[in-house]
C-alpha positions as CSV (number, residue, x, y, z in Angstrom):
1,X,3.8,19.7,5.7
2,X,3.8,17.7,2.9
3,X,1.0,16.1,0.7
4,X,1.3,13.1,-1.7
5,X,-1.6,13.6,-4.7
6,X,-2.1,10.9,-7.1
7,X,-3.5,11.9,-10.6
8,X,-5.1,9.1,-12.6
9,X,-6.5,8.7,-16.1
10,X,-8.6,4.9,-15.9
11,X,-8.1,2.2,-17.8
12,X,-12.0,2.7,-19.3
13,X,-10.3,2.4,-23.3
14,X,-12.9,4.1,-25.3
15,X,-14.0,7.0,-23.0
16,X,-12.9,8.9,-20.4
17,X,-12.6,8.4,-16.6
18,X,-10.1,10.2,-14.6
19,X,-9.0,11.3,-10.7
20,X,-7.2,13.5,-8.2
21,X,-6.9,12.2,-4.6
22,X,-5.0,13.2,-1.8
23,X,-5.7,12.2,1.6
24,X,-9.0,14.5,2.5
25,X,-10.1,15.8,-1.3
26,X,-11.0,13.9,-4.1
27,X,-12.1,14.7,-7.5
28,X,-13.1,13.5,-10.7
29,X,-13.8,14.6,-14.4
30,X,-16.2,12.6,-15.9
31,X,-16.5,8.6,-15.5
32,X,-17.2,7.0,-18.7
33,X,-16.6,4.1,-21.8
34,X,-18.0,2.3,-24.5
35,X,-17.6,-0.5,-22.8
36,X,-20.3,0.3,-20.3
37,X,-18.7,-2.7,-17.9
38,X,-14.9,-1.3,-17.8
39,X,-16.6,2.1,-16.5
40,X,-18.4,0.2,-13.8
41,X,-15.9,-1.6,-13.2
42,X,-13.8,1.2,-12.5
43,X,-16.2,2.8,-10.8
44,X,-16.1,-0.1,-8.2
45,X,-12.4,0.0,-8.0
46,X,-12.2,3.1,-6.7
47,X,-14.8,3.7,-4.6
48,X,-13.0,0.8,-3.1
49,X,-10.2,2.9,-2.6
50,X,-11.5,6.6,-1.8
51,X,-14.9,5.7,0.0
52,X,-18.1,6.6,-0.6
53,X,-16.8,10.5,-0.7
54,X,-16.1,12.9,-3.4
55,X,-15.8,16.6,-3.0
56,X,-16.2,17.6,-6.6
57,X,-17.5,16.0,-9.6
58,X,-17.0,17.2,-12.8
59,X,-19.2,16.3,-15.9
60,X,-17.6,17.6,-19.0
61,X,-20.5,16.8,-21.5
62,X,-23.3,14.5,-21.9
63,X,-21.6,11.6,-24.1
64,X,-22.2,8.3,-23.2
65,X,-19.0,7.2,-22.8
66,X,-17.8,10.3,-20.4
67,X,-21.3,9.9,-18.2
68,X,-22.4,5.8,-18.4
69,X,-20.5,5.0,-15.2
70,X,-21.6,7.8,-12.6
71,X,-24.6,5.1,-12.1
72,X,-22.0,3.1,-10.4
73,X,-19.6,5.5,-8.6
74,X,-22.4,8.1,-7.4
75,X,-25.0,5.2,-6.0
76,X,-25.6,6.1,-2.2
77,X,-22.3,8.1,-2.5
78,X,-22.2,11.6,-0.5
79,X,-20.9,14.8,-3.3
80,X,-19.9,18.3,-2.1
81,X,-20.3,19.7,-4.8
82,X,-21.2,18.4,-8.8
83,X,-20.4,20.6,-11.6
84,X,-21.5,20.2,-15.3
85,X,-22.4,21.9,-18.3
86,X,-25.9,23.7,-19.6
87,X,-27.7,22.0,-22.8
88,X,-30.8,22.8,-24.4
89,X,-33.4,20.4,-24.1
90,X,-33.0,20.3,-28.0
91,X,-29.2,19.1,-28.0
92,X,-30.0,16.2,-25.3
93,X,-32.2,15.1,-27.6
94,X,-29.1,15.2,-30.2
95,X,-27.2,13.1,-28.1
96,X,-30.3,10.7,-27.1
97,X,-30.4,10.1,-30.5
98,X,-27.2,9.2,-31.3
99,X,-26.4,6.5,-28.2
100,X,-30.4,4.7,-28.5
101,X,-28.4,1.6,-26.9
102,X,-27.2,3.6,-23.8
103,X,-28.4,2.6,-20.2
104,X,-31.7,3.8,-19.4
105,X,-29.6,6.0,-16.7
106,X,-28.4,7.6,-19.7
107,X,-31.1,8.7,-21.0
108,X,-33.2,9.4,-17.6
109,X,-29.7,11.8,-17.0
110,X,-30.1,13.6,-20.8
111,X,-33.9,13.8,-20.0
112,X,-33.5,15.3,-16.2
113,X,-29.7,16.4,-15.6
114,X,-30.7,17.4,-11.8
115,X,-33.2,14.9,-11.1
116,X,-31.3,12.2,-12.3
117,X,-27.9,13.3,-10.0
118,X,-30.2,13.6,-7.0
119,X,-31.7,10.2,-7.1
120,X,-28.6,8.4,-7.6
121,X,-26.6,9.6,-4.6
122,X,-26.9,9.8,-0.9
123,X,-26.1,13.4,-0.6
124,X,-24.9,16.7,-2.4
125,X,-24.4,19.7,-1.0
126,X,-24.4,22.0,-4.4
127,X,-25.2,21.9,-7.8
128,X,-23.4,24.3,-10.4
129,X,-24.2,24.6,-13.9
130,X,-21.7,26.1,-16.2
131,X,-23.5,28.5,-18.5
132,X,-23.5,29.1,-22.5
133,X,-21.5,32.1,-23.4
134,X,-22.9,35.9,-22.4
135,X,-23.7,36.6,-25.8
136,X,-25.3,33.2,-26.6
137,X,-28.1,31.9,-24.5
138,X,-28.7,29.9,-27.6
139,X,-26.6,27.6,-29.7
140,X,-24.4,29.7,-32.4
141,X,-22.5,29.2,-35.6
142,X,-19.4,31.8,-35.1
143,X,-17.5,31.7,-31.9
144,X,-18.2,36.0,-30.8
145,X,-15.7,37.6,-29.2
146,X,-15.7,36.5,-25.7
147,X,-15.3,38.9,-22.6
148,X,-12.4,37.2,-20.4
149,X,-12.1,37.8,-16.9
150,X,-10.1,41.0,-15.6
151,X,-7.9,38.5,-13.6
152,X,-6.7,36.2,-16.5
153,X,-3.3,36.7,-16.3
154,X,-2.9,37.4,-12.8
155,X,-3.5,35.0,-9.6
156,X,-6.7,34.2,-8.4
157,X,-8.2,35.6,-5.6
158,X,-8.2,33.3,-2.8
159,X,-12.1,32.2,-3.3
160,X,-13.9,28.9,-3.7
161,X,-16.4,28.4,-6.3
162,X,-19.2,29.7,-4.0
163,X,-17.9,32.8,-4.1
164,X,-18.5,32.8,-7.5
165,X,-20.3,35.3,-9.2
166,X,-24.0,33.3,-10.8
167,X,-24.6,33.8,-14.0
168,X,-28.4,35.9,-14.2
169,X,-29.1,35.9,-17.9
170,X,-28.2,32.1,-18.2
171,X,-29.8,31.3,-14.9
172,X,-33.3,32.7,-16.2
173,X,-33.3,30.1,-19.1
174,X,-32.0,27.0,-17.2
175,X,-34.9,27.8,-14.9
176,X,-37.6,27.6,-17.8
177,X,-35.8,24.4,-18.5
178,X,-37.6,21.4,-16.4
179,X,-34.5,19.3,-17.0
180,X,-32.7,21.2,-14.7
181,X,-35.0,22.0,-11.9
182,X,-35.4,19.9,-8.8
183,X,-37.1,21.6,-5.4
184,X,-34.8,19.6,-3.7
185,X,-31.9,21.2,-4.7
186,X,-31.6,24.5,-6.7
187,X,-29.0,24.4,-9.5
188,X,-26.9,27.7,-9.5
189,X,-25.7,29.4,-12.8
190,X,-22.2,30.1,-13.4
191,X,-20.3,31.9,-16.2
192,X,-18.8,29.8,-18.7
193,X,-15.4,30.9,-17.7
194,X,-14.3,31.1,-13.9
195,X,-11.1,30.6,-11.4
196,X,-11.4,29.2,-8.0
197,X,-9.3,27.7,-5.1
198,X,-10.2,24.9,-2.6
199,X,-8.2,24.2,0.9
200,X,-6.3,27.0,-0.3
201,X,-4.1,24.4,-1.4
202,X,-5.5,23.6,-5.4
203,X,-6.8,25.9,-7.7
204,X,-9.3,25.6,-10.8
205,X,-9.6,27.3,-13.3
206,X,-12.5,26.3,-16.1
207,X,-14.2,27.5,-20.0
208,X,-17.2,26.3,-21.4
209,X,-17.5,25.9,-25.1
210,X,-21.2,26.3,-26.5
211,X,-22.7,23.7,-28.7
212,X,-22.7,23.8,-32.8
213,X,-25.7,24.9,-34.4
214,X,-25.3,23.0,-37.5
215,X,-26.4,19.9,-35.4
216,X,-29.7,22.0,-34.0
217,X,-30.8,22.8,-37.4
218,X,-31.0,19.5,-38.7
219,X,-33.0,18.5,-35.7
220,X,-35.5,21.1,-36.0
221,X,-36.4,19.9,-39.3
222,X,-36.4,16.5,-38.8
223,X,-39.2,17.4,-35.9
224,X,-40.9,19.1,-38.1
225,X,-41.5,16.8,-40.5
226,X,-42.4,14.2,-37.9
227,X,-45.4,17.5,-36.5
228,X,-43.2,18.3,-33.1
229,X,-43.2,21.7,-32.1
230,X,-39.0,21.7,-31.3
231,X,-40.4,24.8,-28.8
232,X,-42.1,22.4,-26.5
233,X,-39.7,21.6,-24.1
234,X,-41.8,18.8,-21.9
235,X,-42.9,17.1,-25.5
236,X,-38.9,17.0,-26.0
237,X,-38.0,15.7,-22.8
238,X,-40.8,12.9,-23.6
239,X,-38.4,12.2,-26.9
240,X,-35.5,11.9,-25.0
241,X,-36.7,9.5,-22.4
242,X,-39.4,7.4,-24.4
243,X,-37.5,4.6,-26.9
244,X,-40.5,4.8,-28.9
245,X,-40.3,8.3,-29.4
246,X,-36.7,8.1,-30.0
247,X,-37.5,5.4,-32.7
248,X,-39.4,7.9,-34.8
249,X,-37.1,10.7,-34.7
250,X,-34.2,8.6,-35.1
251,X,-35.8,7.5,-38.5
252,X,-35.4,11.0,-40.0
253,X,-32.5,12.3,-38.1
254,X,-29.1,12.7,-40.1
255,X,-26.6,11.2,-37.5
256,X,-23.7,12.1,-38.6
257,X,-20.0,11.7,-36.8
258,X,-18.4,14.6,-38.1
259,X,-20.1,16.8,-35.4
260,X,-20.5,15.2,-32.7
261,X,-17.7,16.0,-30.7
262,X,-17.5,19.7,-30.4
263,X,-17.9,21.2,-26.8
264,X,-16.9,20.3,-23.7
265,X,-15.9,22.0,-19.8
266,X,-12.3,22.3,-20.3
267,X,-10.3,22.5,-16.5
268,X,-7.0,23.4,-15.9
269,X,-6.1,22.3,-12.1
270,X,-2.5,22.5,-10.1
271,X,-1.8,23.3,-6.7
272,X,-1.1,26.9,-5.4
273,X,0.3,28.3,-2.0
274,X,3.3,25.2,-2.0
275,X,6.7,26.0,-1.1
276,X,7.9,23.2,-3.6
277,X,7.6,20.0,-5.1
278,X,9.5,17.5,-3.5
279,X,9.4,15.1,-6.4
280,X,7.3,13.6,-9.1
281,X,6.3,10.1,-10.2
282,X,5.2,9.2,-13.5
283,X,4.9,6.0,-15.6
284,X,9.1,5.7,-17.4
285,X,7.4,4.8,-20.8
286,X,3.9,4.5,-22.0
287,X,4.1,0.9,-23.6
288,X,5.4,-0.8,-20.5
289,X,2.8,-3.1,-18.7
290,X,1.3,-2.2,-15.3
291,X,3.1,-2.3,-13.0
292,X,4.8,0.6,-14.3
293,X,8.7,1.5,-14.0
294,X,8.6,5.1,-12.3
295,X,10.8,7.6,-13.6
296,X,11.1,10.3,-11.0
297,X,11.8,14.1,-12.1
298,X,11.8,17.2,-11.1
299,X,9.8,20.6,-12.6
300,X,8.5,23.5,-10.4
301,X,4.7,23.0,-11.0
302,X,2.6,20.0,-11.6
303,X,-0.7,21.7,-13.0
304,X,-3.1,19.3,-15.6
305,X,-5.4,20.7,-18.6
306,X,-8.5,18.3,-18.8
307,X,-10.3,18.8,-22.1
308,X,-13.2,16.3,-22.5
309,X,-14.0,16.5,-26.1
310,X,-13.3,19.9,-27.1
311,X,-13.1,20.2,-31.0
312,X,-9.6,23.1,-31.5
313,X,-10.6,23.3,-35.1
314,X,-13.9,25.4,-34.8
315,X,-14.1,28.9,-35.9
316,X,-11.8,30.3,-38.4
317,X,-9.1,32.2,-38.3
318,X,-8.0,34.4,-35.2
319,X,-11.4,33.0,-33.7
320,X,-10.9,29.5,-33.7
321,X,-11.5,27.9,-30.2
322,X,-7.8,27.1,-30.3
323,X,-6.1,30.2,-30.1
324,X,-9.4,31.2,-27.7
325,X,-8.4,28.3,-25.3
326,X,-4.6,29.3,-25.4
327,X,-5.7,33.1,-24.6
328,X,-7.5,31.7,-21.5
329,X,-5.3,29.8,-20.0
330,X,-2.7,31.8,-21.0
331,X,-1.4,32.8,-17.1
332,X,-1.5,28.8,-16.2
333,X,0.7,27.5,-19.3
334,X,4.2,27.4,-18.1
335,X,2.5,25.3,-14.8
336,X,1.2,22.5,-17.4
337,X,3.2,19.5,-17.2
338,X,0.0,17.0,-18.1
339,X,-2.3,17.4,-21.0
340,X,-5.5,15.3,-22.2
341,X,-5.5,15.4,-26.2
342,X,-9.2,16.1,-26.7
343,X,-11.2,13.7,-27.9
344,X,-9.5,10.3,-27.0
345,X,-6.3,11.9,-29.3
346,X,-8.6,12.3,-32.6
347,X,-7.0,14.3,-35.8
348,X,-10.1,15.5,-36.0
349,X,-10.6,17.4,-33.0
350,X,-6.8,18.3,-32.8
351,X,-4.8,21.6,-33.2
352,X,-1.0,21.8,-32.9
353,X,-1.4,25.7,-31.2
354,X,-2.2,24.0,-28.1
355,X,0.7,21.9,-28.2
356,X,3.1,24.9,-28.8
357,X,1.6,27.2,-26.3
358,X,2.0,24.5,-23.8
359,X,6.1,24.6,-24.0
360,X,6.6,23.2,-20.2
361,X,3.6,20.7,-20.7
362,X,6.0,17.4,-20.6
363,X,3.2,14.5,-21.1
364,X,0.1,13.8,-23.0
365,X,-2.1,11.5,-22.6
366,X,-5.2,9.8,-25.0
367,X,-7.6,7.4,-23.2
368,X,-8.8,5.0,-25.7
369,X,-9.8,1.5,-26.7
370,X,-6.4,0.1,-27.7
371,X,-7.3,-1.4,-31.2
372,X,-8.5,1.3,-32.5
373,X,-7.6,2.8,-35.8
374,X,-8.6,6.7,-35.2
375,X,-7.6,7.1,-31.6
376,X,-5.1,8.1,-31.2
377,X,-4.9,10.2,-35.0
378,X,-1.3,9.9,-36.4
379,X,-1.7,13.6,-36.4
380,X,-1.9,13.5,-33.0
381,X,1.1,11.4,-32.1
382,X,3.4,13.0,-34.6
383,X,2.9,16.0,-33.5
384,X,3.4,15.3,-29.6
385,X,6.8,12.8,-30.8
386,X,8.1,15.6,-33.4
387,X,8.0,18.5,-30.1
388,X,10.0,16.2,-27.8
389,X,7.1,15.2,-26.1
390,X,5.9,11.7,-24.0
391,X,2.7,10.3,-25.4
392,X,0.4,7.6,-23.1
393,X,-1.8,5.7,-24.6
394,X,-4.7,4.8,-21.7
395,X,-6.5,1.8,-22.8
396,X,-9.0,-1.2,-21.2
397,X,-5.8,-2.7,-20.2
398,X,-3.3,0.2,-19.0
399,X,-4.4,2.9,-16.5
400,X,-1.7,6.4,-16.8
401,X,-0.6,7.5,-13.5
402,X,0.6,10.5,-12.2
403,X,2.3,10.8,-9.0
404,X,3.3,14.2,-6.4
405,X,4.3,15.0,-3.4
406,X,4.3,18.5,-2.8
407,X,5.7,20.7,-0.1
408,X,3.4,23.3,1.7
């Protein structure tokens, strides 16, 4: 039997908006811009195209231009199964502060996570929560050594992410958390690293970053000085949602840019149990305008690593998130063949050990507004271009995508 998958990055420019379908699953990480009308627009589009289905949604982080279109493509929509990331109450308010233009579903989402999913679509069946590291129920400064999963480099047992083990510790504190609880549907806990399958057919494989403490501290004080206890979790929820509360805050908070862009779910997905792929479809150069010229080739594996906004460049040394990343999806390298740089391609964010550990991974892809100076980083480009790489630029005007058909 034979199944034709189509993987696509949206043409969103500044954010990030991307898809797998094939004929009975479809998924998608994160639906997002800074243009909040090319994300809706998008949104639109391809509900247009898939229904009003989805079998998994995955939310990366909590940025406003990865989250300000799942208004759009989640109203009156039916969801298996949603799967996004734990943050304090303390670094939602972080990110309130720094988008106080975002849609009020922003902020209602940063205030109430849960709440804010359920009364937005039709129906979802489950609610994960991808935990903060074992050793960190807080935020932290140094990345600690992390215990990996027996199985990382060997195949996954043939589970589905209910099968999955929940996360106790982590569970206990996103329970005390009344962003995340909703008596209609109980959020479960889940390590920050696991492996699943679906239809035994596609597997997943995930890590969770935690969030930078540097950013928490600054906050604490700035609440301080302005006599709120940063303990009080409902007086900080009332910060996030209320502009007027924002407003005061904001007036004291540092917001810096350097920071901002630090954590994110990272996925690696690719289809397992296939006899072979028949062939592959993807766009013959990144500059042409839709529609594209296909280039069809041929590689054994077809597997994508989706990185949100993952900063490679924290930690030092042999504990930078980098070389912590490559270790984990160490088994799963030689089946990457299409990469997201993190953060829309910044310098900033990027580290070449990715790119070397990644030897089969053929295509790279940046989705970004197209004038703009920092994204893609020169870095970025040079390095991809220098290791005989293709680099697509996704923009407002050019979607990238990815086409399979796959033997099983």
């Amino acid at each position: 039997m034979d199944r034709h998958f189509e993987s696509t990055f949206h043409k969103v420019g500044q954010g990030l908006f991307y898809s797998l379908d094939t004929a009975d699953f479809h998924m998608v990480y994160d639906c997002g811009s800074q243009d909040p009308s090319a994300s809706i627009r998008e949104a639109q589009d391809h509900r247009s195209k898939i229904g009003d289905h989805i079998d998994m949604l995955v939310i990366s982080h909590f940025h406003e231009d990865h989250i300000n279109g799942l208004e759009e493509l989640l109203k009156n929509a039916t969801v298996d199964t949603i799967i996004l990331p734990y943050l304090f109450p303390l670094e939602r308010l972080t990110l309130a502060l720094q988008f106080p233009g975002a849609q009020q579903w922003v902020h209602d989402f940063l205030t109430h996570p849960i709440r804010t999913l359920l009364d937005t679509v039709e129906k979802v069946n489950y609610i994960y929560v991808i935990g903060a590291p074992p050793d960190e129920l807080g935020p932290e400064q140094d990345p600690p050594d992390r215990d990996y999963p027996p199985d990382n480099n060997q195949e996954p047992i043939e589970n589905d992410i209910h099968q999955l083990p929940i996360d106790e510790r982590t569970l206990i504190t996103i329970q005390q958390d009344p962003g995340y609880r909703d008596k209609r549907l109980k959020a479960k806990c889940l390590k920050y690293f696991g492996w699943f399958t679906t239809k035994h057919i596609w597997e997943f494989k995930y890590f969770n970053i935690p969030w930078d403490q540097h950013q928490i501290d600054a906050l604490k004080q700035c609440l301080q000085t302005s006599n709120v206890d940063p303990n009080d979790k409902d007086d900080i929820l009332e910060h996030i949602k209320d502009p007027t509360k924002r407003a005061k805050i904001g007036a004291c908070y540092p917001i810096s840019q350097e920071p901002r862009n630090n954590t994110s779910i990272i996925m690696y997905h690719g289809p397992i149990n296939h006899k072979r792929l028949l062939e592959q479809a993807r766009p013959f150069w990144p500059h042409y305008p839709f529609p594209y010229f296909w280039s069809l080739f041929e590689i054994e594996d077809w597997g994508h690593l989706l990185t949100g906004d993952i900063n490679l460049n924290r930690g030092s040394g042999v504990n930078k998130y980098s070389h912590e990343i490559v270790a984990h999806f160490s088994s799963r390298k030689d089946r990457i063949y299409i990469a997201l740089a993190p953060h829309h391609g910044s310098d900033h964010n990027w580290h070449d050990a990715l790119l070397k550990s990644l030897s089969s991974c053929g295509s790279w892809v940046a989705s970004a507004k197209s004038t703009s100076l920092y994204h893609p980083g020169r870095t970025v480009v040079r390095d991809i271009a220098a290791n005989g790489r293709v680099f697509y630029l996704c923009h407002e005007g050019q979607e990238i995508v990815f086409r399979a058909r796959i033997e099983y």
